[in-house]
C-alpha positions as CSV (number, residue, x, y, z in Angstrom):
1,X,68.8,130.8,57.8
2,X,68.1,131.7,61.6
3,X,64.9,132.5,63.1
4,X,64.8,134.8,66.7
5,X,62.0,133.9,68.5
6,X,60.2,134.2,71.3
7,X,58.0,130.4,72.1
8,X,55.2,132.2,73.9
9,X,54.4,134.4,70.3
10,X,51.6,133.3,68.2
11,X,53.3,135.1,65.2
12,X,56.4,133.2,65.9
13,X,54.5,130.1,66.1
14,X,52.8,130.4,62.7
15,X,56.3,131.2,60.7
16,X,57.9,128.1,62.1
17,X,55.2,126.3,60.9
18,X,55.2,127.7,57.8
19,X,59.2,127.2,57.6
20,X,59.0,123.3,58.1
21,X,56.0,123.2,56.0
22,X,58.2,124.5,53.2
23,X,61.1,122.4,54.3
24,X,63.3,125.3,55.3
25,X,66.6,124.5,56.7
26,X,67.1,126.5,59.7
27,X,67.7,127.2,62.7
28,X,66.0,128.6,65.7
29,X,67.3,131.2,68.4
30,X,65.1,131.7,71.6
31,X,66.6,135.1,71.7
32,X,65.4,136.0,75.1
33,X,67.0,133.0,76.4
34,X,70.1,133.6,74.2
35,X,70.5,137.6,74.4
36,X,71.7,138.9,71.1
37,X,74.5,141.2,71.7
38,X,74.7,144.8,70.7
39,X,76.9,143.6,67.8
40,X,74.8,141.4,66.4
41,X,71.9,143.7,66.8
42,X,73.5,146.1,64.8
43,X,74.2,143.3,62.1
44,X,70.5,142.5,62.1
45,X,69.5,145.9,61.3
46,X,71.8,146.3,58.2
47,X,70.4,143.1,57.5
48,X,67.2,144.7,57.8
49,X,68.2,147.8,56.5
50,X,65.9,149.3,59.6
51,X,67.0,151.9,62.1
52,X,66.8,149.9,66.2
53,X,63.2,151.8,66.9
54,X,61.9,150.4,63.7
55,X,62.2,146.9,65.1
56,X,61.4,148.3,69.0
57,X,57.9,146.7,70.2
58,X,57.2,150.2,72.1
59,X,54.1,148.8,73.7
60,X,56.4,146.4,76.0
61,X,56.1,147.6,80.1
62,X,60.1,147.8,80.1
63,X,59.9,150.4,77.1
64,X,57.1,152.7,79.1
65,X,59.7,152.4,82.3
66,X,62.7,153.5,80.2
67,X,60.6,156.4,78.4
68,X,61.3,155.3,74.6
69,X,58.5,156.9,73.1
70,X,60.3,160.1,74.3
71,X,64.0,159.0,72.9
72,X,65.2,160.5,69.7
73,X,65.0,158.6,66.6
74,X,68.4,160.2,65.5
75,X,71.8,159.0,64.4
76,X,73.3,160.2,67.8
77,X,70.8,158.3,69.8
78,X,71.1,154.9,67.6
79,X,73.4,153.5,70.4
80,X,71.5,154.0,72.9
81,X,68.6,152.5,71.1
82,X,70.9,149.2,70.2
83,X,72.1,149.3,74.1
84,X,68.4,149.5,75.2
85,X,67.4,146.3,73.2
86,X,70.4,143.9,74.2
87,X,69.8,145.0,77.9
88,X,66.3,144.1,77.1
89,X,65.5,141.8,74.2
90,X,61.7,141.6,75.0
91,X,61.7,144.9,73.6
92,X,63.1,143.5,69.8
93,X,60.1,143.1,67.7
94,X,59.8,139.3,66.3
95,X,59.9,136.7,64.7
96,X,62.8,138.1,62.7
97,X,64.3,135.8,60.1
98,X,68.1,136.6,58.4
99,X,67.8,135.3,54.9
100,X,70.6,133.1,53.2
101,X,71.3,135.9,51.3
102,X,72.7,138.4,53.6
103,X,69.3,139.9,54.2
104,X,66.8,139.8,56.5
105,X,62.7,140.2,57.4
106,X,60.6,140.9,60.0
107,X,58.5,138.2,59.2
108,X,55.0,138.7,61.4
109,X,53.0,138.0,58.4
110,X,52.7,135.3,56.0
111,X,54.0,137.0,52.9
112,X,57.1,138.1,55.1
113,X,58.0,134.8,55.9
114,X,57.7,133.4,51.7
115,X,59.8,136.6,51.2
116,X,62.9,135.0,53.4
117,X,62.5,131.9,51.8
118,X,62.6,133.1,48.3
119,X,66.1,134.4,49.1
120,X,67.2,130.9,49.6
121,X,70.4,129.8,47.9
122,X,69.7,127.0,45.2
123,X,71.1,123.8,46.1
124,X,74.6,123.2,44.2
């Protein structure tokens, strides 16, 4: 299980407590230190099973200077979408968690964190 996160969020804060609370095993990804690349992007939102502007935080200063509440939400404009997070990964909404089964949550809430960790593999 990896968690991306950014220190400075309060949200992020509250589901790595919760993780070592429930004595997840996992591991933690500053991703704006760490830049996720477009590849792994598009992983994460198969994971997710979420389109990129699903998981875009819109509200960010770099998304009002690059216009995205004008961009398509289309399958032709998907790349650019992916292209526009990786160049700028403040943009990627978080915490998001990739499950142990192949899946993974936007886990901003409480219930979206327990939801990750009920897709933990049992222990052999």
């Amino acid at each position: 299980m990896e968690i991306w996160i950014n220190p400075a969020c309060s949200k992020c804060r509250s589901a790595l407590t919760l993780l070592d609370a429930e004595g997840a095993d996992y591991t933690v990804r500053r991703y704006l230190e760490d830049v996720p690349s477009q590849g792994e992007i598009r992983e994460v939102l198969e994971r997710l099973g979420l389109e990129p502007w699903d998981i875009t935080r819109t509200g960010e200063a770099a998304a009002g200077e690059l216009g995205l509440k004008e961009w398509p939400r289309d399958a032709g404009s998907r790349e650019r979408w992916i292209a526009a997070l990786a160049e700028h990964p403040r943009l990627i909404q978080r915490p998001i968690i990739t499950a142990e089964d192949g899946t993974a949550v936007v886990a901003r809430s409480e219930e979206a964190v327990r939801d990750a960790l009920s897709r933990r593999t049992p222990d052999a």
